[in-house]
N, C-alpha and C positions, 0 to 999 in steps of 0.2 A: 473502194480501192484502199488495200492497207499499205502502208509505207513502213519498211523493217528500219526504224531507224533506231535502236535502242543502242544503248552506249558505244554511236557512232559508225555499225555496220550498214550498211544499205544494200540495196540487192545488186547494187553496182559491186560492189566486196564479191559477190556469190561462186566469183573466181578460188576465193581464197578454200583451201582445205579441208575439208569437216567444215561447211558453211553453216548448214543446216544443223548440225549437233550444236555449234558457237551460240547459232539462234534459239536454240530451243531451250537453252542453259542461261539463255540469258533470262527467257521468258519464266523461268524459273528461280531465279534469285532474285527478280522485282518484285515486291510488296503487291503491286496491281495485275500481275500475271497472265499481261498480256502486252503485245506490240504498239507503238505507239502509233495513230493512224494521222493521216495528214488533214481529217478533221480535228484529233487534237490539239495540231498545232496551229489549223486555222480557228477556233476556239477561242485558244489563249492569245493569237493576234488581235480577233475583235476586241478582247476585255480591255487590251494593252490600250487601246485607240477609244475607250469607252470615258464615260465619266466617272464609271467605277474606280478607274485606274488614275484618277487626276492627282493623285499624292503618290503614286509611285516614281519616283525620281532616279532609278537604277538598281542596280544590282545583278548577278549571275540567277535567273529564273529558270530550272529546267522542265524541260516537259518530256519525263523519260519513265514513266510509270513506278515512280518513287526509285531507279535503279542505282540512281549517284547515290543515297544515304547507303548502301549498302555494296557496293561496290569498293 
């Protein structure tokens, strides 16, 4: 299952006008050039909850296929 969630659209948006061009423009201006899927962001939840992650203390983390540096 893919989940359109790049810079904040979701297919609940898909109302909105030119949905699909919005989306496919997006998937084109991100570095990783492709949709983020909701194994991505269960993924980076595990890591957050890992031992990995035991020095991470905060910050704004996104998981948007690089789209925020460029955007």
């Amino acid at each position: 299952m893919r989940v359109n969630a790049l810079f904040g659209l979701t297919r609940a948006a898909s109302g909105i006008e030119h949905f699909d061009d919005l989306m496919e423009r997006a998937v084109s201006l991100a570095p990783e050039h492709h949709l983020v899927s909701i194994e991505d962001v269960g993924a980076f939840a595990a890591f957050l909850v890992s031992d990995g992650a035991k020095s991470i203390t905060g910050g704004i983390h996104y998981v948007d296929g690089g789209y925020h540096i460029v955007a």
